[in-house]
Legacy VTK file of the C-alpha trace (Angstrom):
# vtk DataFile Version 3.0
C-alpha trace
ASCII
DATASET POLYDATA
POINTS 477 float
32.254 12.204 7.252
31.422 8.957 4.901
28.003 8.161 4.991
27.145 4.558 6.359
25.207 1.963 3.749
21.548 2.614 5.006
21.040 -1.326 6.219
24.236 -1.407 8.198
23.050 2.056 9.896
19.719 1.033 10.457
20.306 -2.254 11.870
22.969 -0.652 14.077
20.721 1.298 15.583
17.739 -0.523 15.584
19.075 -3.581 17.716
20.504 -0.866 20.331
17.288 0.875 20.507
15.153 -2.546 20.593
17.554 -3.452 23.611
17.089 0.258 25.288
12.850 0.051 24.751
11.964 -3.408 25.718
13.272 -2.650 30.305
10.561 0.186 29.705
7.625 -1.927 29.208
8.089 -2.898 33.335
7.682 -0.298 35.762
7.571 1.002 39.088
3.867 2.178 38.641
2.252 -1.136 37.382
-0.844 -1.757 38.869
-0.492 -4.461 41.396
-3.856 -5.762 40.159
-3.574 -6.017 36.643
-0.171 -5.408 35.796
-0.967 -2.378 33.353
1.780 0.199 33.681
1.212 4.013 32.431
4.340 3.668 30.753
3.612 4.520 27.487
5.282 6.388 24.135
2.633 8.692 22.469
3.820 11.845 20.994
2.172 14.319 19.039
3.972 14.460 15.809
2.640 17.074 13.990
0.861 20.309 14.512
-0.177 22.648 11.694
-1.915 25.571 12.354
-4.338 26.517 16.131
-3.511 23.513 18.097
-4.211 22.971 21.670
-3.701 20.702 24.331
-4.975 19.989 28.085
-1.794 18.342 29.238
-3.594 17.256 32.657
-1.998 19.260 34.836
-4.798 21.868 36.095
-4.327 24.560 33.258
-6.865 23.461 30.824
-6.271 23.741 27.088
-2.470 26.012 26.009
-0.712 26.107 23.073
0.584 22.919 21.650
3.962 21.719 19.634
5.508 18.628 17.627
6.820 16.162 19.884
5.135 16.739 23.209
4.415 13.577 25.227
0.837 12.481 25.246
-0.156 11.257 28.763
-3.238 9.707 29.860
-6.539 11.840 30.614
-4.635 14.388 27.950
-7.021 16.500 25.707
-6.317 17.121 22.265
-8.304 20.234 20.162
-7.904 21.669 17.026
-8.881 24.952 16.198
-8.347 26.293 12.623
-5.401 23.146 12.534
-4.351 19.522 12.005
-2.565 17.713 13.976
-1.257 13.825 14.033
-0.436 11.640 16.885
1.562 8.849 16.283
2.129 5.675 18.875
4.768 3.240 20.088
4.218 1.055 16.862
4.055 3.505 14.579
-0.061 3.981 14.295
-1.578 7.124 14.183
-4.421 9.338 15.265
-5.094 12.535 12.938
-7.275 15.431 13.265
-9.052 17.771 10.590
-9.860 21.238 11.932
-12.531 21.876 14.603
-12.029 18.481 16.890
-11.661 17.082 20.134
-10.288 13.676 21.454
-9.338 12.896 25.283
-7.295 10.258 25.342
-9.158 8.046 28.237
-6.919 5.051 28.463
-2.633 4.816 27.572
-1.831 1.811 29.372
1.080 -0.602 28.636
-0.407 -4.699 29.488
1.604 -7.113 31.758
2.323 -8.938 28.695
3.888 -5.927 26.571
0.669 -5.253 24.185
-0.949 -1.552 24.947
-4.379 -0.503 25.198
-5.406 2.612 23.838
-8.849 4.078 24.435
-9.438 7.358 22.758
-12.601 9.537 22.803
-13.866 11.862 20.274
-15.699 14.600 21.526
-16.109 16.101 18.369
-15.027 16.822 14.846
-13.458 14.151 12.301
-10.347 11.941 13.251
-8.708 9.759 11.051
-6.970 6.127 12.682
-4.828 4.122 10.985
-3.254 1.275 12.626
-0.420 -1.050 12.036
-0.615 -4.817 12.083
0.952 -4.889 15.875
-0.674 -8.265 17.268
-1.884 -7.868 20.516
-2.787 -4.256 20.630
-6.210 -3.040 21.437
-7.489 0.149 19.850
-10.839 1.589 20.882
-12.586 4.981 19.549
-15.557 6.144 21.517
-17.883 8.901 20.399
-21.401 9.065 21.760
-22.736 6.072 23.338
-20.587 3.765 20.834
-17.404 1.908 21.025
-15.295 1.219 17.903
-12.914 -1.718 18.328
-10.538 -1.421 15.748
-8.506 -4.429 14.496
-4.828 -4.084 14.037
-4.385 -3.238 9.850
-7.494 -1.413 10.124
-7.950 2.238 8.979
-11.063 4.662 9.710
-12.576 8.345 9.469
-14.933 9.310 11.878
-16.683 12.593 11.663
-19.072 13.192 14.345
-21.635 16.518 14.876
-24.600 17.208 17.656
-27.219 15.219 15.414
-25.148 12.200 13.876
-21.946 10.362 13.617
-20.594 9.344 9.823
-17.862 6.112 10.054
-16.221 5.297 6.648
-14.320 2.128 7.279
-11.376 2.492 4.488
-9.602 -0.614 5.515
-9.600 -4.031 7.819
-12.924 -4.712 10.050
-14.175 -2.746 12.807
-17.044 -3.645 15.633
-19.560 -1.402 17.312
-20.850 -1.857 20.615
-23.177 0.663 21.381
-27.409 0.954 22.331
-28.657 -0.823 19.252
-25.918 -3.469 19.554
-23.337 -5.159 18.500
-22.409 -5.347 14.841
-19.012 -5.909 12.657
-18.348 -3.273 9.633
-16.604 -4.316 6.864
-13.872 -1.798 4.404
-15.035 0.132 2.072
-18.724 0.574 3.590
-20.280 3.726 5.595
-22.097 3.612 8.827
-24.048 7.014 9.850
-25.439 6.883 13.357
-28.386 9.222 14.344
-27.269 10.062 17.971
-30.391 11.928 18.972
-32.962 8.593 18.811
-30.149 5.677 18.855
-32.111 4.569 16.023
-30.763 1.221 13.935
-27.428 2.704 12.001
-27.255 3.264 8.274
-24.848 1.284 6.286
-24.202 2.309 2.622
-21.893 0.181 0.148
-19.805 3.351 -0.795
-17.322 5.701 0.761
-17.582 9.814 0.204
-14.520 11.569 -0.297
-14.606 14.119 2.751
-12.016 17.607 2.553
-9.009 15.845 4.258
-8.576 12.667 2.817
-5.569 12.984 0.394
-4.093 14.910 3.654
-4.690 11.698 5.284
-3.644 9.252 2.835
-0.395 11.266 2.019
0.298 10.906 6.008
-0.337 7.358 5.824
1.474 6.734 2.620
4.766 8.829 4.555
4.737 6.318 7.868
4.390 3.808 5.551
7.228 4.226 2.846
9.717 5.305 6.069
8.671 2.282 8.298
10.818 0.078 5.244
13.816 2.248 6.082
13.765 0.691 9.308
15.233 -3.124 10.334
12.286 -2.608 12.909
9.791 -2.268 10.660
7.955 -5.250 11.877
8.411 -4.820 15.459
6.440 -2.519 17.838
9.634 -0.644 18.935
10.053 1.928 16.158
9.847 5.016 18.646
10.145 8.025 15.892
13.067 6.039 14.155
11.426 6.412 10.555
11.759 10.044 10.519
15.261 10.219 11.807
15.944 8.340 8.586
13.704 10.424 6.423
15.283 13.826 7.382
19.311 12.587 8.258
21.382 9.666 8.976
24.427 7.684 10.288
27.568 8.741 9.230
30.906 7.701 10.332
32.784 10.510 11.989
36.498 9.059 11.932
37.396 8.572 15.913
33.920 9.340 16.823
32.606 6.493 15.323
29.251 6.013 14.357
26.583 8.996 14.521
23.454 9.429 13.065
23.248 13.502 12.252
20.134 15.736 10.898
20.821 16.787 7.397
20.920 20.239 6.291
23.483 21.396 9.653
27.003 22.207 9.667
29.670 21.908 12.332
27.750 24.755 14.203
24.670 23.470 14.990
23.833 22.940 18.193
20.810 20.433 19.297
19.981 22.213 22.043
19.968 25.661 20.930
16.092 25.530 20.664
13.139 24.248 22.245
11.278 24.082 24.965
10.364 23.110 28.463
7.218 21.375 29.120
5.954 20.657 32.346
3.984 17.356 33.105
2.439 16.686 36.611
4.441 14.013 38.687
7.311 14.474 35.964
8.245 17.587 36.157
9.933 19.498 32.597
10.431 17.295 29.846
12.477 18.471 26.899
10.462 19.058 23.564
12.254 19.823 20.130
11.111 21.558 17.188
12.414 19.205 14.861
10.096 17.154 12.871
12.591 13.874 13.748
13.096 15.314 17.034
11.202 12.501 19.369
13.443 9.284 19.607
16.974 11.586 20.032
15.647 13.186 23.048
14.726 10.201 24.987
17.134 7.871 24.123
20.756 7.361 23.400
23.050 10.482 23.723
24.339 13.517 21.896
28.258 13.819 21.425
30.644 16.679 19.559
32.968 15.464 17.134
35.627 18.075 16.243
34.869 19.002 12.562
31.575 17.139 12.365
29.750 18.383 14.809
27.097 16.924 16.989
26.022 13.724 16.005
23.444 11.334 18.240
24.220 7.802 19.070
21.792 5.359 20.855
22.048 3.048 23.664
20.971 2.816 27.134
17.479 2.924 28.635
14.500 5.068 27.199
13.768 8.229 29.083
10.404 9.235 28.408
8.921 12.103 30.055
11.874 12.573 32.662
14.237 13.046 29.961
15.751 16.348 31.488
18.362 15.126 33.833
19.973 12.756 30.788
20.069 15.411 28.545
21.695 17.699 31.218
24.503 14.962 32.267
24.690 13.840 28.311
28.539 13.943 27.483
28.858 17.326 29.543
26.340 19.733 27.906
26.545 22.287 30.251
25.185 24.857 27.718
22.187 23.537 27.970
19.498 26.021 29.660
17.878 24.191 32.664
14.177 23.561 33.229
12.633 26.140 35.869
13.338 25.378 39.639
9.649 25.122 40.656
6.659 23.901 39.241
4.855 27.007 37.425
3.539 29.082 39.800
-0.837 30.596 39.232
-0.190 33.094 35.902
3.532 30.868 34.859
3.559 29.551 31.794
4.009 25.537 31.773
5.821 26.079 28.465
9.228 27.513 28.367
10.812 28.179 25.420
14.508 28.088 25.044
16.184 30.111 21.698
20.288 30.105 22.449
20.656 31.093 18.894
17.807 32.352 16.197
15.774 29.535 15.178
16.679 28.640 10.918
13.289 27.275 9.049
13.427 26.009 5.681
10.050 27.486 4.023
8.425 28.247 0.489
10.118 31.053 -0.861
7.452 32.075 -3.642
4.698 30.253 -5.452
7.729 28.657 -7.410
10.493 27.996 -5.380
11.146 26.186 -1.607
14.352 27.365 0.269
16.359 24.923 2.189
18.906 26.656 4.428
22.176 25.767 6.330
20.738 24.384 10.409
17.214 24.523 9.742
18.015 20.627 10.692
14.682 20.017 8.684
12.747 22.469 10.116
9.923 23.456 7.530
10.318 20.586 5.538
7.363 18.887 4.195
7.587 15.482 5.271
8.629 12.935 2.143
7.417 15.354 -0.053
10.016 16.897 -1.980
12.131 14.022 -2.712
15.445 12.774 -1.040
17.079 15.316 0.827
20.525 14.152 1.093
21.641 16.177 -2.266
20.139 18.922 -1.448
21.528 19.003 2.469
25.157 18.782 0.804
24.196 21.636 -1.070
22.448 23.865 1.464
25.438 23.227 3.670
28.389 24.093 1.169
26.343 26.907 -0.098
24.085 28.630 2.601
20.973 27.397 0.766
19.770 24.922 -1.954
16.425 25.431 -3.761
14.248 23.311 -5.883
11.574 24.464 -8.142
8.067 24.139 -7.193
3.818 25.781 -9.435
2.081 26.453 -6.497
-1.480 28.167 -7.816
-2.079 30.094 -4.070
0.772 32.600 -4.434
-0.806 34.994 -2.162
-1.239 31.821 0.549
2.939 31.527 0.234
3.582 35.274 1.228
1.114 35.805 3.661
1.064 32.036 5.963
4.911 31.610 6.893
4.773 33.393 10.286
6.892 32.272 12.658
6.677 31.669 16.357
10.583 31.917 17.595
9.624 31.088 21.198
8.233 27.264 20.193
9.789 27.075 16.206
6.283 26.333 15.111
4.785 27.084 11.700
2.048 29.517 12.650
-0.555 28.966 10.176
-2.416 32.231 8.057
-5.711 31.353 6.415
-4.879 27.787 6.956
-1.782 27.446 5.228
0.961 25.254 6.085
4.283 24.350 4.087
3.730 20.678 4.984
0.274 20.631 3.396
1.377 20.768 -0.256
2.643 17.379 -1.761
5.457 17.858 -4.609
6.072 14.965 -7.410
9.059 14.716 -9.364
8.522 14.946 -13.260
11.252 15.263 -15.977
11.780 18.639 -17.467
12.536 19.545 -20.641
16.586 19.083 -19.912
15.402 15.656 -18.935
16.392 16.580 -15.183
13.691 16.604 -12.886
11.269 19.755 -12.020
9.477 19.563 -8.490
5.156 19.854 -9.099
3.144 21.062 -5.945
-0.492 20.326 -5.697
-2.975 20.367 -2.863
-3.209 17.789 -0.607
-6.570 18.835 1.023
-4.874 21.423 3.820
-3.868 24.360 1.794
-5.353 27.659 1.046
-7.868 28.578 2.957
-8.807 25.397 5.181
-12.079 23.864 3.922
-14.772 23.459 6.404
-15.518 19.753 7.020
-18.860 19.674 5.221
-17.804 21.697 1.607
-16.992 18.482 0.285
-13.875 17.335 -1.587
-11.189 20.213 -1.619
-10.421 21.347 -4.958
-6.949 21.204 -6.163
-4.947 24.654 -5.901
-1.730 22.970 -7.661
-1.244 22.370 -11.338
1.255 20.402 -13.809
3.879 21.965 -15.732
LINES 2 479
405 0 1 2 3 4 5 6 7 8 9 10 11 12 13 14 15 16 17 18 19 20 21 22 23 24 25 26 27 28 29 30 31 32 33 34 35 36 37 38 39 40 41 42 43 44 45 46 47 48 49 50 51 52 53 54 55 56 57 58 59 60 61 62 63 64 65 66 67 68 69 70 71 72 73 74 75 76 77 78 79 80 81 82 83 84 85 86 87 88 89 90 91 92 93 94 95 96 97 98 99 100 101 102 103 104 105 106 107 108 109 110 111 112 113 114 115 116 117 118 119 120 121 122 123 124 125 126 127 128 129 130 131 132 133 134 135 136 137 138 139 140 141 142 143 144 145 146 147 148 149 150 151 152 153 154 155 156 157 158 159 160 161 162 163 164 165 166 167 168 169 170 171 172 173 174 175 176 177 178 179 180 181 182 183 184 185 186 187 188 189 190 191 192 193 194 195 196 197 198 199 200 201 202 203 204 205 206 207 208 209 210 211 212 213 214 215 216 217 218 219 220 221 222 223 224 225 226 227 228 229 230 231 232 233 234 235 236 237 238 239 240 241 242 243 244 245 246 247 248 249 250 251 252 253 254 255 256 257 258 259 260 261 262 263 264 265 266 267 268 269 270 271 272 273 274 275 276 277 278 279 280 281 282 283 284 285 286 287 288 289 290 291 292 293 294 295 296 297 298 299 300 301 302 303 304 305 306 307 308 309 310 311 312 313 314 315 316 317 318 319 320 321 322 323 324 325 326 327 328 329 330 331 332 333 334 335 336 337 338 339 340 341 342 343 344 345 346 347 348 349 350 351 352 353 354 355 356 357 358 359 360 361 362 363 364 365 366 367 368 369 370 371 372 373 374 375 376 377 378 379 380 381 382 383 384 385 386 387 388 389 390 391 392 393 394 395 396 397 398 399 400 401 402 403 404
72 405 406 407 408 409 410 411 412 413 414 415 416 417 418 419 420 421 422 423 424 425 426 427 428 429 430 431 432 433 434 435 436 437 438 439 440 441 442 443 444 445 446 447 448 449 450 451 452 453 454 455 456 457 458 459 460 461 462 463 464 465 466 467 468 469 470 471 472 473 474 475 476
């Protein structure tokens, strides 16, 4: 298969799926009143490490996984974990170890804008938002409101006794006891919770532990939003990492199809997985795959003879009633079926689906990071180790493809690669997780390149929230 030129492909598939999202933005369920429909497209896009979730459905918190549908009244926690949440317009909600959001309000507007109000209960949660006009952002804690501006870009970390807000970017307002009052970037509010005395603003922001996690996360959405023709427009629906870890290819009489890299003709996209069961929805398909969120609900999945499966979009969005499209999709009658029946007292609302062993790409050693043949990404830090379309050829004509990495926490590489078969999660050891190391490119002596891994804040053994700024555990050739 020739590859397509990148704008061609993504303007291909960015007017189709533009044309597919905007009939979801009316619905059925609008409230007469208002007009606000629940309709809305929050995923939770990456989990490192003890995750859990409170899907609203009765069962309190259970495990969590990449790509599950956020829903209103939803609970987020992490444990000894990060995770990220990303939204319909590519903003995003992160989480350092030990924290606690509920997600109080997902509602879509009559007029197309969405209204987000999300509650931290505890912990430190990081928001950066896009410059979407129209959307309204709030962040409660305590007895304050944050109204966050669209651009704008906040940590929060919040304890029994006080609340610390570092406002890295744009302008946020708090309405809470002592008032009203607008906080410009670059300055830090503490509030004491236990007297609702006046808040403290200092002219300065402390690094905290997870910060370079947090700006390499923002820095990624960023740099893959440009990849996208829809890069201005509230519609991107997980298309950024679909061109991060594959794209469109033509296929001879298939056409057009945008395919993960690192898979050969005998990867299957429904091989693994799982079921996830959502009150008043039913199951709802979740993949492993770190792009695997917009292919899913949208468009369709086809089998080219000598390509493979490829994904092409059109048609309506299926959010979290995505199981029966998937089912009639082009005849894919290998794929297992949801459960019958809601889960029954003791079921598990979580069924995992393995067809054929799950493939990871992982760290290898402190000095080398394995990509193999249908891991599909899987493992793959996300835009840290360069473009991946070399190294896919090679991993597929080969088996695997390598790249050198100096990693300083050998005995974190051998001991935190666990892996959970049922969900194709990264089970995290001591706080490790492949995805936590960023890797820059830097000319060897052949004048080729050599691969450099340092810390980005989440290696090693997690740091607590309060030991201040995580050293590095990386160093330079």
């Amino acid at each position: 298969m020739a590859s397509i030129p990148a704008p061609a492909a993504t303007a291909f598939v960015s007017a189709l799926l533009l044309a597919a999202a905007l009939p979801a933005h009316t619905s059925d369920t609008a409230s007469p009143e208002t007009g606000a429909s629940k309709i809305r497209i929050v995923r939770l896009s990456e989990v490192k490490g003890a995750v859990k979730m409170d899907r609203a459905i009765g069962r309190g918190f259970e495990p969590a996984v990449a790509n599950m549908p956020i829903v209103e009244k939803s609970r987020l926690r992490t444990d000894e974990g990060v995770a990220e949440v990303e939204f319909e317009d590519n903003s995003t909600l992160r989480l350092a170890p030990d924290s606690v959001v509920e997600f109080q309000q997902l509602e879509r507007l009559a007029t197309g804008a969405t209204a987000s109000s999300v509650h931290l209960l505890r912990g430190m949660a990081y928001v950066s938002l896009v410059k979407t006009r129209g959307n309204a952002f709030q962040l409660l804690f305590g007895q304050q409101t944050l109204a966050l501006e669209p651009g704008s870009h906040i940590r929060l970390d919040l304890n029994e006794a006080q609340a610390n807000l570092a406002v890295l970017d744009g302008t946020v307002r708090v309405d809470g006891p002592a008032g009203a009052e607008e906080i410009a970037k670059k300055k830090t509010v503490t509030f004491h919770l236990a007297d609702q005395s006046q808040p403290t603003v200092e002219k300065e922001i402390a690094s905290a532990p997870y910060d370079a996690w947090d700006q390499t996360a923002t820095g990624y959405h960023a740099r893959t939003a440009a990849y996208s023709a829809l890069s201005s427009s509230p519609y991107t629906y997980g298309l950024n990492d679909m061109m991060y870890y594959g794209s469109f290819m033509d296929a001879g009489g298939c056409g057009s199809m945008w395919r993960p890299y690192f898979t050969s003709a005998a990867w299957d996209p429904f091989s693994n997985g799982s079921w996830a069961f959502y009150q008043g929805a039913g199951y709802s398909w979740v993949s492993p795959y770190p792009w695997g969120w917009t292919p899913y609900h949208s468009g369709s999945w086809s089998f080219c003879p000598g390509a493979g499966w490829g994904w092409q979009p059109g048609g309506g969005w299926n959010g979290l009633s995505n199981a029966s499209s998937l089912m009639a999709s082009n005849g894919l009658v290998h794929l297992q079926p949801p459960p019958g029946h809601a889960p029954r007292p003791g079921e598990t609302t979580l069924t995992a689906v393995n067809v054929k062993p799950l493939v990871q790409s992982q760290v290898a050693s402190a000095e080398s990071f394995v990509f193999r043949k249908d891991s599909a990404g899987l493992g793959i830090p996300r835009d840290q180790l360069g473009k991946l379309d070399k190294l896919s050829r090679q991993a597929v004509e080969r088996g695997t493809a390598s790249t050198h990495i100096y990693l300083s926490v050998p005995e974190a590489m051998s001991a935190g690669r666990a892996m959970n078969p049922g969900l194709g999660q990264v089970a995290v050891h001591r706080g490790y997780a492949p995805s936590a190391y960023s890797f820059e490119s830097e000319p060897d002596a052949r004048g080729g390149s050599a691969n450099i891994g340092r810390s980005s804040g989440v290696s090693g053994t997690m740091p607590s929230r309060s030991a201040g700024p995580a050293p590095s555990s990386g160093h330079s050739k």
